[in-house]
VOPAGU-2260 file (C-alpha; in pm, 1 decimal, decimal comma):
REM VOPAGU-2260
SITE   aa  ch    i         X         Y         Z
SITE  UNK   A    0    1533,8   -1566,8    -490,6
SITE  UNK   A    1    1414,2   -1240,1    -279,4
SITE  UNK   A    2    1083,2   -1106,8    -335,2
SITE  UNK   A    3     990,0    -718,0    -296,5
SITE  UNK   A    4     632,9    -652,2    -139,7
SITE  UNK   A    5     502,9    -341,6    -156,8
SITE  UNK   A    6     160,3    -228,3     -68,9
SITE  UNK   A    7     -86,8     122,8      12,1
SITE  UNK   A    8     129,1     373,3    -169,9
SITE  UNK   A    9    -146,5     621,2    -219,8
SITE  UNK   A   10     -18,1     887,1    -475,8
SITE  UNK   A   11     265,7     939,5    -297,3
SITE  UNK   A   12     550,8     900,4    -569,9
SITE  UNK   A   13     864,0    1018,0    -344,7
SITE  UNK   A   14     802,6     749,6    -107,5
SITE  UNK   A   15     737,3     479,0    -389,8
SITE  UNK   A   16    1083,4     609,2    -585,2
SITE  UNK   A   17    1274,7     573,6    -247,0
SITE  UNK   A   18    1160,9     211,0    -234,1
SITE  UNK   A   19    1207,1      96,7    -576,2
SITE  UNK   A   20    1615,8     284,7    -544,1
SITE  UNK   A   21    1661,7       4,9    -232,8
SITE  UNK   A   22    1473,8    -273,3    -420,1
SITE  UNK   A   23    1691,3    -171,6    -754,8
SITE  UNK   A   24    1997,5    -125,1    -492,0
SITE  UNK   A   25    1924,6    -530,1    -340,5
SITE  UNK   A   26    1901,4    -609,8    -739,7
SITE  UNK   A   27    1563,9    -733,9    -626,6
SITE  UNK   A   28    1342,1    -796,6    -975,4
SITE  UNK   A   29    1075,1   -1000,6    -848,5
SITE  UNK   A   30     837,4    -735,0    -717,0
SITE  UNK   A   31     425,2    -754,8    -585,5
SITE  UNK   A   32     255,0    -454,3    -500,9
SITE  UNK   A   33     -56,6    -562,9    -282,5
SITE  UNK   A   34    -304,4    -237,2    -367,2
SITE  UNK   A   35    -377,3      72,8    -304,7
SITE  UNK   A   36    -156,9     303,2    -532,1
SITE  UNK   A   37    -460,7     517,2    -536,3
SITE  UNK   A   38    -585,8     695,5    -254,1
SITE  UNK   A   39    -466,6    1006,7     -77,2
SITE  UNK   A   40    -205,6    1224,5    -260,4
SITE  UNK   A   41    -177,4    1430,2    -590,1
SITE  UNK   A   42      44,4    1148,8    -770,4
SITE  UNK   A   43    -183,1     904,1    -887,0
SITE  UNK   A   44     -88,1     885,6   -1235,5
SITE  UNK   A   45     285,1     841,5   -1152,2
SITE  UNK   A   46     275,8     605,6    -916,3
SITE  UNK   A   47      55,2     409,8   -1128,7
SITE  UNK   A   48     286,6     427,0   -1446,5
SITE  UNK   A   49     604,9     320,5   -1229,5
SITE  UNK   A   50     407,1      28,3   -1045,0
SITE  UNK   A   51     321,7     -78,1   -1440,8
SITE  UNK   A   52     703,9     -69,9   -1493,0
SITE  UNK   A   53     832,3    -219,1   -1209,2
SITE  UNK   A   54     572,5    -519,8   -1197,9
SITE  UNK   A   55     262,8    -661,7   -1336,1
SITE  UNK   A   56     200,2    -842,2   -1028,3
SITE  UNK   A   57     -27,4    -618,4    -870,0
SITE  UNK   A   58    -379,9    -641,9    -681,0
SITE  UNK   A   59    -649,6    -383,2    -624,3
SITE  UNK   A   60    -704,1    -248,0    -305,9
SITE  UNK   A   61   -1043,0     -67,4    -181,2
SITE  UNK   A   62    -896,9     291,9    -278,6
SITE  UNK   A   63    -822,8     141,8    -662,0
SITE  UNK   A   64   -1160,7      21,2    -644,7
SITE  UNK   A   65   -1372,0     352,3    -538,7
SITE  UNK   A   66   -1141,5     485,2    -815,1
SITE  UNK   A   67   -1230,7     227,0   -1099,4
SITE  UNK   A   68   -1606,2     183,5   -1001,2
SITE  UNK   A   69   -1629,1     515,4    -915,2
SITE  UNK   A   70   -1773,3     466,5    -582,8
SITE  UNK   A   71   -1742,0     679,4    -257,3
SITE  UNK   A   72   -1573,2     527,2      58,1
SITE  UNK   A   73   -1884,0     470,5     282,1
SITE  UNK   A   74   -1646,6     534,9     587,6
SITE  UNK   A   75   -1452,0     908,3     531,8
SITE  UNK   A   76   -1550,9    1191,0     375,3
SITE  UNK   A   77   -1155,2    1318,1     351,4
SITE  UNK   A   78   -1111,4     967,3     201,6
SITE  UNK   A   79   -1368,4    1126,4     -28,7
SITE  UNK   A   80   -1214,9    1451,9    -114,4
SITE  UNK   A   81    -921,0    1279,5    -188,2
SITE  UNK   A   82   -1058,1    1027,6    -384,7
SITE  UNK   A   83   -1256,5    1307,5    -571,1
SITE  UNK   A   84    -927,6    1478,5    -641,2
SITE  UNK   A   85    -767,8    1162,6    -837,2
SITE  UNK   A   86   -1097,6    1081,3   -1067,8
SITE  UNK   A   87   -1077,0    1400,5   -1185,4
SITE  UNK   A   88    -697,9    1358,2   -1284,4
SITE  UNK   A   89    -614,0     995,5   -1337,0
SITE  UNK   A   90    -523,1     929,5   -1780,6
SITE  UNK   A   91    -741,1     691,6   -1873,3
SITE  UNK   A   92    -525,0     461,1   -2017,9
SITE  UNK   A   93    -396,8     395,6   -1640,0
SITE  UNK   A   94    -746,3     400,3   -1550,4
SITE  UNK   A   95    -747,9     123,7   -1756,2
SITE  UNK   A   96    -456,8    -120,9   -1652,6
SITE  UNK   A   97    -531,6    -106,6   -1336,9
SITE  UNK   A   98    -886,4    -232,8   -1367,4
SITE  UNK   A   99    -797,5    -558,1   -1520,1
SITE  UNK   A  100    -609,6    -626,6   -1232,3
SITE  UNK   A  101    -773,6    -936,2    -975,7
SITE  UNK   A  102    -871,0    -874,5    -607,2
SITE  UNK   A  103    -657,9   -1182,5    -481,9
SITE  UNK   A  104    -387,4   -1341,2    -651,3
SITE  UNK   A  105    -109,8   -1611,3    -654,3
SITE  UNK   A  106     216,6   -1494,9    -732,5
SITE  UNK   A  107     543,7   -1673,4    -695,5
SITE  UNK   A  108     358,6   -1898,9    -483,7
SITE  UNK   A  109     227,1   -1642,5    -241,9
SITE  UNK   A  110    -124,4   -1616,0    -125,7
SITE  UNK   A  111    -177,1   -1231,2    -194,5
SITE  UNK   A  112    -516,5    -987,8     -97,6
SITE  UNK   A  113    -522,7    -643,3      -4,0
SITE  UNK   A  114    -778,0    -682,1     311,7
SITE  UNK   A  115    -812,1   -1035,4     375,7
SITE  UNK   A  116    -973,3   -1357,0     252,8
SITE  UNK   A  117   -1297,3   -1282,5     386,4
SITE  UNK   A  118   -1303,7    -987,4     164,7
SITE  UNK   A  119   -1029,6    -950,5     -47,3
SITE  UNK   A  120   -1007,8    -554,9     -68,2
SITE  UNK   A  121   -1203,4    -407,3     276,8
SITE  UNK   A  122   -1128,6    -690,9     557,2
SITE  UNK   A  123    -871,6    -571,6     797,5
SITE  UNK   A  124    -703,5    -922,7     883,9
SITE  UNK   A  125    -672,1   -1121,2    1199,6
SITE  UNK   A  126    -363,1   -1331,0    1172,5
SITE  UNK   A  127    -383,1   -1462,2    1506,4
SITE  UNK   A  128    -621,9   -1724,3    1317,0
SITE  UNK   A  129    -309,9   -1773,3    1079,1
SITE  UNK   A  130    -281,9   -2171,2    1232,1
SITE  UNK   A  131    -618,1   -2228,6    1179,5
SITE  UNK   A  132    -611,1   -2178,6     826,9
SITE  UNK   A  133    -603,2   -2412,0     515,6
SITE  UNK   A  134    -373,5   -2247,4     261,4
SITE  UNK   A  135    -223,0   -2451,7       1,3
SITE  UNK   A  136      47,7   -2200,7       1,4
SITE  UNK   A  137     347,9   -2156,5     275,4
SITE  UNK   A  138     371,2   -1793,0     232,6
SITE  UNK   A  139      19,1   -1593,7     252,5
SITE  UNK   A  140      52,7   -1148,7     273,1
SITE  UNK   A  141    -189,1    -865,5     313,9
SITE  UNK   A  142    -202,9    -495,3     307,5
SITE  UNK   A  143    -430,1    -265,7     414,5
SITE  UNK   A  144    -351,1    -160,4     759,7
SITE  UNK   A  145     -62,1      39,6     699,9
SITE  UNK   A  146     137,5    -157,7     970,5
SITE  UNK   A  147     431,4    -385,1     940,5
SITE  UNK   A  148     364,1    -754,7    1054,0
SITE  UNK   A  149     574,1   -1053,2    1036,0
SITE  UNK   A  150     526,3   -1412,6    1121,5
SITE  UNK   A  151     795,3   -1647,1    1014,9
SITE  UNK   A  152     713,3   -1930,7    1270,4
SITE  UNK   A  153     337,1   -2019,2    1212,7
SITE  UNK   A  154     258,6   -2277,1    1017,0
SITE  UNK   A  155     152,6   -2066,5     749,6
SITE  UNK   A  156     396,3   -1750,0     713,2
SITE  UNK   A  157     237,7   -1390,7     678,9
SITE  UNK   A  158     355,9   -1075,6     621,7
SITE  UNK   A  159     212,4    -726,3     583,6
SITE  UNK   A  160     466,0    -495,1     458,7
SITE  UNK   A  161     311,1    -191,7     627,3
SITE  UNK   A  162     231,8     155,3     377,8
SITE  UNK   A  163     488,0     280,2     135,4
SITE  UNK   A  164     265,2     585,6      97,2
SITE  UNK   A  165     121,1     656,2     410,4
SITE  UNK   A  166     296,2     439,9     737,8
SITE  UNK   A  167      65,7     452,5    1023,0
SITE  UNK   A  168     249,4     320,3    1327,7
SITE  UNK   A  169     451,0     608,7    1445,5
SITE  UNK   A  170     728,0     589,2    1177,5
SITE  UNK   A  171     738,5     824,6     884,2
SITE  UNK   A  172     972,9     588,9     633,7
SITE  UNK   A  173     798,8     424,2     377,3
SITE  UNK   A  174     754,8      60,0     472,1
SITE  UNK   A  175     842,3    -266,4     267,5
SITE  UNK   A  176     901,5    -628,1     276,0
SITE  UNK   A  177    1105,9    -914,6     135,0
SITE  UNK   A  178    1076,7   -1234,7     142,6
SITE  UNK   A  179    1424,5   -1356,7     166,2
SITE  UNK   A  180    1643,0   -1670,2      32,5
SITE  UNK   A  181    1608,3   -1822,9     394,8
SITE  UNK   A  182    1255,1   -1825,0     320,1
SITE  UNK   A  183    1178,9   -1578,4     597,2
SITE  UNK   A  184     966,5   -1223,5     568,7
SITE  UNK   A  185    1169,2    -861,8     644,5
SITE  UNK   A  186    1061,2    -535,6     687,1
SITE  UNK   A  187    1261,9    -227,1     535,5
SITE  UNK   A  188    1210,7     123,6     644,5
SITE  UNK   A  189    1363,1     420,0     374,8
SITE  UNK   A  190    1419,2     758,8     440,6
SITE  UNK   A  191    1233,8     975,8     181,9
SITE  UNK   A  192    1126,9    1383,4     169,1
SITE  UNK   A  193     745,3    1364,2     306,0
SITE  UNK   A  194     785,0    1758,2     241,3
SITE  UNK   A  195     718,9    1734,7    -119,1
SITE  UNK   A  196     432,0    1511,5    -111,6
SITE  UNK   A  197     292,6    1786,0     145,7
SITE  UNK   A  198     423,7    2051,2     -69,1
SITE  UNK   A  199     211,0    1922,3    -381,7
SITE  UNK   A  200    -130,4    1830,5    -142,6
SITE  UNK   A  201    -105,2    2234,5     -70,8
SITE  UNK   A  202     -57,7    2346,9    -418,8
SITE  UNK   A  203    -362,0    2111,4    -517,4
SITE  UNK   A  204    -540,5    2296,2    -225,2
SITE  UNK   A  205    -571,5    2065,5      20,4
SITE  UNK   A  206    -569,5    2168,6     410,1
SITE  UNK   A  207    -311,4    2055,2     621,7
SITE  UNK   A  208    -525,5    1766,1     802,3
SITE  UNK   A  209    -478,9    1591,1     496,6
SITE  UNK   A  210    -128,3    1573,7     486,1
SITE  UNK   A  211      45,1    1681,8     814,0
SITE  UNK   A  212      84,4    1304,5     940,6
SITE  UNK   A  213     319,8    1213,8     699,6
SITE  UNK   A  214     540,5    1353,1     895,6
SITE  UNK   A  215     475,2    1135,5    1200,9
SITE  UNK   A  216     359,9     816,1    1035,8
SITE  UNK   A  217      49,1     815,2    1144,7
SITE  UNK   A  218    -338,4     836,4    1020,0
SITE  UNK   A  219    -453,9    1141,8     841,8
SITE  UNK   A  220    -602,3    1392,6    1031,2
SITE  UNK   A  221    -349,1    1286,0    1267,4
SITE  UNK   A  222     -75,3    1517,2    1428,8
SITE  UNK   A  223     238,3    1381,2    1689,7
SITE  UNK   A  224      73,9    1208,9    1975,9
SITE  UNK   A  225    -289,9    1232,0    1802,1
SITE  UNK   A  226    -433,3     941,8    1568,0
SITE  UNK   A  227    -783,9     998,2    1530,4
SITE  UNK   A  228    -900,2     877,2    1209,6
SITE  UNK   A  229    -923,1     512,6    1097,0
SITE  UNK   A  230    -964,8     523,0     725,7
């Protein structure tokens, strides 16, 4: 049985349809999506209404929750603007679903947070403490970072299936994982047109700092050779 993980989409709907085409290509059904389909780019509600039909084994990350508690990211103000953008715009109905959605969750037997278990939506993970841990599950996985990890030979096996929406470690494809039948995490990198997502941030009026890293995979504010902002 293979298992799709997808996390940190962000609005950004091309990416997100390029990765459900290869998951509906490997006939993979079994699909979590660890946070963070808010954030960033003009596509909220889309990306929202194709998470809600592709699973309903989703958690919130810290962009879904400025955006359901309506709260400001204490860390970015062009988090902010962005953030700003999407209250104004997301139906409230998908408002809605994902707010009953849980900050840590269980799903086919995998440990699942967006940030860590320290805090579930804002902790940025250190799995070198991955043998030190107590899980009652084999397979634990984490978002947040926007950078593909995988550790198939500790004890306890993690994965972070870097950013479908935003990839932040030099690589523009959208990032995903599976868990395969061997029982062992992958990563999956898909080719998909960053140029519309830009193309719809500069109709909406954003500057350029807010979307030219797509096309380099890294941070915003970030340019080839240049990755300056954290959030």
């Amino acid at each position: 049985m293979m298992i799709g993980i997808i996390s940190d989409i962000h609005g950004n709907l091309p990416a997100l349809e390029a990765v459900v085409n290869d998951l509906e290509r490997k006939r993979i059904s079994k699909i979590i999506c660890l946070g963070d389909i808010c954030g960033y780019y003009t596509q909220v509600n889309e990306s929202i209404a194709l998470v809600r039909e592709l699973t309903e084994n989703v958690i919130i990350g810290n962009h879904d929750y400025y955006i359901i508690n309506n709260e400001k990211c204490p860390r970015s103000n062009a988090v902010n603007k962005c953030l700003e953008y999407q209250k104004k715009i997301i139906k409230p109905e998908l408002l809605n679903w994902i707010s009953k959605k849980p900050m840590q969750a269980v799903y086919y037997n995998m440990n699942c947070v967006h940030g860590g278990w320290n805090n579930y939506i804002d902790e940025y993970f250190n799995f070198d403490i991955l043998d030190s841990l107590n899980f009652k599950e084999k397979y634990i996985v984490s978002g947040h970072t926007h950078i593909p990890i995988v550790l198939n030979s500790a004890k306890i096996k993690y994965c972070n299936p870097g950013a479908v929406g935003q990839p932040r470690d030099g690589n523009y494809k959208a990032s995903y994982a599976t868990l395969n039948d061997n029982g062992n995490f992958e990563i999956h990198r898909i080719n998909y047109d960053y140029k519309k997502t830009q193309d719809l941030m500069r109709k909406a009026g954003f500057d350029e700092y807010f979307y030219k890293n797509l096309a380099y995979g890294l941070k915003i504010g970030s340019s080839k050779g240049k990755n300056d902002d954290k959030f």
